[in-house]
C-alpha positions as CSV (number, residue, x, y, z in Angstrom):
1,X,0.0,0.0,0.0
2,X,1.2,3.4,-1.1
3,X,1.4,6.2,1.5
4,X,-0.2,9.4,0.2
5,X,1.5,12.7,1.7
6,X,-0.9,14.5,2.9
7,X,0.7,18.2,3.4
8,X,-0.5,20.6,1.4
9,X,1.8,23.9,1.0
10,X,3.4,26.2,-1.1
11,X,6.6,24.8,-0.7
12,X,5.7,21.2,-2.7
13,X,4.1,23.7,-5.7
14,X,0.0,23.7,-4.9
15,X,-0.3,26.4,-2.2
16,X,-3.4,26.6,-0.7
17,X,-5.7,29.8,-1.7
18,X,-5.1,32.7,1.0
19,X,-8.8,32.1,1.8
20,X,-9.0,28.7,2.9
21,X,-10.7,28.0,6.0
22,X,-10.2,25.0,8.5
23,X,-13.9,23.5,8.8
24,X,-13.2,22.1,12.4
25,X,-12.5,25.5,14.1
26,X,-13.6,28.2,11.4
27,X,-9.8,29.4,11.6
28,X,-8.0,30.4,8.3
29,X,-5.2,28.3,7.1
30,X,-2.4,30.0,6.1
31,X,-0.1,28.8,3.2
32,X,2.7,27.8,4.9
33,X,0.8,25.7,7.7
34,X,0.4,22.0,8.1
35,X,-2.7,21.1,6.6
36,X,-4.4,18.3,5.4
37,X,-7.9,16.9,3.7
38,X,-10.4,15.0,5.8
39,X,-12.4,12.6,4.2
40,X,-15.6,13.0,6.2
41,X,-16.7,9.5,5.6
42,X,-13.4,7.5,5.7
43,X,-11.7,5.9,2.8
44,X,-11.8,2.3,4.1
45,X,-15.8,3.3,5.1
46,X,-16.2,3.9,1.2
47,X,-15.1,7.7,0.9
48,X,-12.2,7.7,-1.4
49,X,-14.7,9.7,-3.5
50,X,-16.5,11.8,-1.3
51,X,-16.0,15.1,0.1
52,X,-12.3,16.1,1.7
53,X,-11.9,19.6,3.5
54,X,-9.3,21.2,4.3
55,X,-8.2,21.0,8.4
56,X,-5.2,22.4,10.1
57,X,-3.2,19.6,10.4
58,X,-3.4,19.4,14.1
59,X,-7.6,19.7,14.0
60,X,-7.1,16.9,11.9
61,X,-5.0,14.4,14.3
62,X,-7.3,15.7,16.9
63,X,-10.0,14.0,15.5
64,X,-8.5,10.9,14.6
65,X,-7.3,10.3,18.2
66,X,-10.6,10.8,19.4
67,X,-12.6,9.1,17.0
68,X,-12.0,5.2,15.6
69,X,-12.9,4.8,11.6
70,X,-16.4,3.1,11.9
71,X,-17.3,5.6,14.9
72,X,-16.6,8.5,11.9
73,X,-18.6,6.8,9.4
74,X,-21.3,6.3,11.4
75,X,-21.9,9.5,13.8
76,X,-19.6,11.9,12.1
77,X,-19.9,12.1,8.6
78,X,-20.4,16.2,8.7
79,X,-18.7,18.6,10.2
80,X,-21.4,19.8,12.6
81,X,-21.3,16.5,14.3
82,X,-18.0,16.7,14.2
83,X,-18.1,20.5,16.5
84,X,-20.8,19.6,18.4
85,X,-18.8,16.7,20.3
86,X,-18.4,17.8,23.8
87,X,-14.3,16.7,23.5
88,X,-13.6,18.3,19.8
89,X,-15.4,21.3,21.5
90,X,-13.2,21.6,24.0
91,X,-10.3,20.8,21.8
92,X,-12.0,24.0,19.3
93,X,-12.2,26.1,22.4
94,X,-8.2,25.4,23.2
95,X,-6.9,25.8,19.8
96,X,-8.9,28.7,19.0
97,X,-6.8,30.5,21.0
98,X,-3.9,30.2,19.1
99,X,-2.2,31.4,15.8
100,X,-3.4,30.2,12.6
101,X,-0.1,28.1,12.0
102,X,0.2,26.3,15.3
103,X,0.7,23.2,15.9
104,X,1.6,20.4,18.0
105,X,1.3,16.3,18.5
106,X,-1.4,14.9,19.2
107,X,-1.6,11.8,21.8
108,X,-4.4,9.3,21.2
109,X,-7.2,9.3,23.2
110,X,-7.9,6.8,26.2
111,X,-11.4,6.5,25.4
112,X,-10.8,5.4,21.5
113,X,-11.6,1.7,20.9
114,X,-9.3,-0.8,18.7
115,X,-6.3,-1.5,17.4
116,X,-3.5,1.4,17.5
117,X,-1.9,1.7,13.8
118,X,0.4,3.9,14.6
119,X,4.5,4.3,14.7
120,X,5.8,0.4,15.8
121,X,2.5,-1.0,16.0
């Protein structure tokens, strides 16, 4: 399986336009942040077709570590769902507080069920 990179920037030749706005916490996404699309219904879920917005980066591995690929699919297929859980809420509240290019890891959840894909696993 191929891996896809997901970072979208000036600096790999398609910059993002100046007015592109991360759908998770309504926050513009400036060229030269980490960004990525997020597949609203996931990929393995049937999605490779569907709609992908544009997130900050870290809005994106926010909800990732939070949320297992069938719990997207099935509850959180829109972005409203997505802001009106109480944890990615909090998260919004947080984040929203700092500059449009920030960003940080992101440690997976204790309350996300199944396997963990990530980094030696």
């Amino acid at each position: 399986m191929r891996r896809v990179k997901r970072v979208i920037d000036d600096r790999t030749g398609s910059a993002l336009p100046a007015s592109t706005v991360c759908v998770l916490c309504g926050r513009i996404i400036p060229q030269h942040a980490r960004a990525s699309r997020h597949h609203l219904v996931p990929k393995l879920r049937g999605g490779a077709r569907g709609d992908a917005p544009m997130l900050h980066q870290v809005c994106h591995a926010a909800i990732h570590a939070r949320f297992s690929e069938a719990e997207l699919a099935r509850y959180f297929s829109d972005p409203v769902a997505l802001r009106d859980d109480p944890d990615l809420r909090r998260f919004i509240a947080w984040v929203s507080r700092k500059p449009d290019d920030f960003h940080a890891p992101t440690r997976r959840s204790r309350h996300k069920k199944g396997p963990h894909r990530g980094r030696g696993a």
